[in-house]
N, C-alpha and C positions, 0 to 999 in steps of 0.2 A: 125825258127818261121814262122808261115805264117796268112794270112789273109785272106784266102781264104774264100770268102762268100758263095761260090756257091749253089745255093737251101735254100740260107735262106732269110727271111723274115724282115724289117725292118720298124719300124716305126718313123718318123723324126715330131714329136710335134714342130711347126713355121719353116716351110723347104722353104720357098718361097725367101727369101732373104739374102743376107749377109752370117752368121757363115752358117745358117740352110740349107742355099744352099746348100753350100762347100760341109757340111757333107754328105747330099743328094747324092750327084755327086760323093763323096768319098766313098761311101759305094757301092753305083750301082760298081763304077769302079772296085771294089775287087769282084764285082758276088752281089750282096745280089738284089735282087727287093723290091719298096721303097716306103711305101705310105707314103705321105707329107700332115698336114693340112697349112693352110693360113689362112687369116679372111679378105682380102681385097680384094687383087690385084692377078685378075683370069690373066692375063697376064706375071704377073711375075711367078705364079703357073706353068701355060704352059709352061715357057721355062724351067720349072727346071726339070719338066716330061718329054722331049724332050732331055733334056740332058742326063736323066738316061737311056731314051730307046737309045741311040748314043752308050749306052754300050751292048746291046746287053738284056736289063734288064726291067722287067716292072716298069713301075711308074704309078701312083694314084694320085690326088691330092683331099683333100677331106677340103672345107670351112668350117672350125670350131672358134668360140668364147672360147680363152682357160679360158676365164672369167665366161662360162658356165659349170658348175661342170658335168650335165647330156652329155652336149657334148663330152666333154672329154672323158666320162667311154665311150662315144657311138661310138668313132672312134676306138677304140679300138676293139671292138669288132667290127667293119664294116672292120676291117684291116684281121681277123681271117675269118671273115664270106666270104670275097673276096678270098683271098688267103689259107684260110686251115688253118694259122700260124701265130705264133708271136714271134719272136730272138733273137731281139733287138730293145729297144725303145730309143731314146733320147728326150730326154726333153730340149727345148731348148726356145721355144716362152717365153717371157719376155719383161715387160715392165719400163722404165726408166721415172721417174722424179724428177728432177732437183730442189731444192727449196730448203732455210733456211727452218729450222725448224718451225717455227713459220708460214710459208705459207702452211703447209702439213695439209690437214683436215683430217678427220674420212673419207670421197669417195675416197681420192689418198691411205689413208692406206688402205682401204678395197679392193679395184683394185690392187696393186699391189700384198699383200698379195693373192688373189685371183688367181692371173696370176701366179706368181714368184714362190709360193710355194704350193698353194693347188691343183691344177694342177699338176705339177711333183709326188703328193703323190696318186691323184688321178689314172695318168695316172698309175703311178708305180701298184700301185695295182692293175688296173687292168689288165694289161699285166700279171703280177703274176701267176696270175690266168691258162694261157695259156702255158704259157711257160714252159718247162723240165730241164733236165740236159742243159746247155751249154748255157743257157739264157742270156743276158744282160742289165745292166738297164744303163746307162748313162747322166750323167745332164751334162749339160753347164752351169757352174755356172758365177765368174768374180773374177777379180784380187781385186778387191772393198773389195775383203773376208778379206784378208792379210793387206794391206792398202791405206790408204783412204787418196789422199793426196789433195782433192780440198774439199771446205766447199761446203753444198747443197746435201751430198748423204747420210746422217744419215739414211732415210729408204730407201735406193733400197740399200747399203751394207746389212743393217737389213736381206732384204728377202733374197739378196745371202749369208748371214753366215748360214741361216736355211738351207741350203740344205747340209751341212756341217751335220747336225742332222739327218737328212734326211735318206744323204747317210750311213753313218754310222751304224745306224740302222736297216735301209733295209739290209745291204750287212748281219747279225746277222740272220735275220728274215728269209733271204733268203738261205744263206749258206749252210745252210743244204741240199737244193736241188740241189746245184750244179749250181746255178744261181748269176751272179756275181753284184754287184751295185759299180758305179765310177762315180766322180767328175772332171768336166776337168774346172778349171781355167784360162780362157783366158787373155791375157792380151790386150792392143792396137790394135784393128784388124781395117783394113782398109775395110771400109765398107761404106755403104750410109749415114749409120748415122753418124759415124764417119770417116770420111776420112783421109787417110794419107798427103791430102794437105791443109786441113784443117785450120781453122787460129788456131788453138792453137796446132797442130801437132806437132811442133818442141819441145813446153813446154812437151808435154806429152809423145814424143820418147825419152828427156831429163832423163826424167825417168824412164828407162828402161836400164838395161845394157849391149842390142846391138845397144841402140841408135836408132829404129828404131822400126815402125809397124807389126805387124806379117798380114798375110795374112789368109781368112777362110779354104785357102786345107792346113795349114800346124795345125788347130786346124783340120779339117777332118782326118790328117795322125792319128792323137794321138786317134783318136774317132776309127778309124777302128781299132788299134792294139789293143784296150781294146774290142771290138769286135772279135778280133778272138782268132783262138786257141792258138796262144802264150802268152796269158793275162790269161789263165784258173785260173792261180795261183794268179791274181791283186785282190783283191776286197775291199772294203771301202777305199777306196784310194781317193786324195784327190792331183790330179795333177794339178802343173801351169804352162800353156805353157804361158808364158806373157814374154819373154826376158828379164827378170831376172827383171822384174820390182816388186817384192815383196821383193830380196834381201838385 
């Protein structure tokens, strides 16, 4: 099997931090050159472009609002219009919050929906467009899919079970081209938002059954294999790398 990316082209939808890094930095590493959107923080952009080029690999960082439906289809085609191409995209920016039920209005459901899922169908399609035989669509979905074991996530599991729809469908729509769509289920990733030292770390490595966080380069290892040519055969697939915390 291999993963060799060399000469291709990748697009990382919220690459600036955390999972989206990783992936970032793991795709550059196997060959692929790498354009990243962000929507904040032009310094944390920078060093993940910096990173990608330490591989020998171009990187992009391009400020987009994945809340923006025009922005979306527009990075996409600024990804093509730079580089010639389009490989692989992952879908990954996403938004979290937190609340009983009763505190979620019609603005949090319409935002996250907005973010979480019409963005990833957005982006989806239109890389479609571009893309040939050997294409990739990849989502970063959440363990939140399988189960949901603190009160307060009724809508952000919501918008990550849609991508489940999502996927599914797409890889159907797609298949025929030779174009693959996957789902990668994270589980506990030690990240800024959520830290491995965290005051609730220990409850929620509890739950898991290595007992422990997973880190973003071992969510990037699983995003680059579904990327290369040894996944040609994966698609609608619907993987948890969460250390068996869905078990």
């Amino acid at each position: 099997m291999t993963t060799d990316l060399d000469g291709k082209v990748a697009l990382v939808i919220g690459g600036s931090r955390g999972i989206g890094a990783g992936v970032a930095a793991g795709l550059a590493e196997v060959g692929a050159d790498v354009v990243l959107t962000y929507q904040h923080r032009d310094d944390q952009a920078a060093a993940v472009v910096k990173q990608i080029e330490s591989f020998g690999r171009r990187g992009l960082a391009v400020q987009v609002d994945s809340a923006d439906p025009q922005a979306v289809t527009a990075t996409v085609d600024r990804a093509v219009a730079e580089w010639g191409r389009i490989d692989v995209l992952v879908n990954n920016a996403a938004v979290f919050f937190v609340a009983p039920v009763e505190q979620l209005g019609q603005q949090e459901f319409d935002h996250m929906i907005a973010v979480n899922v019409r963005a990833p169908f957005l982006a989806s399609k239109a890389a479609a467009r571009h893309m040939g035989e050997g294409g990739r669509i990849i989502t970063i979905g959440s363990n939140m899919v399988e189960r949901t074991v603190f009160p307060g996530f009724s809508l952000y599991s919501m918008s990550k079970t849609a991508l489940v729809g999502l996927t599914k469908g797409l890889s159907r729509d797609l298949g025929p081209r030779g174009i693959t769509v996957n789902l990668v289920n994270p589980g506990p990733i030690d990240t800024d938002m959520n830290p491995a030292g965290g005051p609730a770390a220990a409850t929620i490595s509890g739950f898991t059954a290595l007992g422990r966080y997973g880190t973003p380069a071992e969510i990037a290892m699983a995003v680059t294999y579904l990327a290369g040519d040894g996944a040609r055969y994966v698609t609608g697939a619907v993987i948890n790398v969460d250390g068996g915390f869905s078990v």
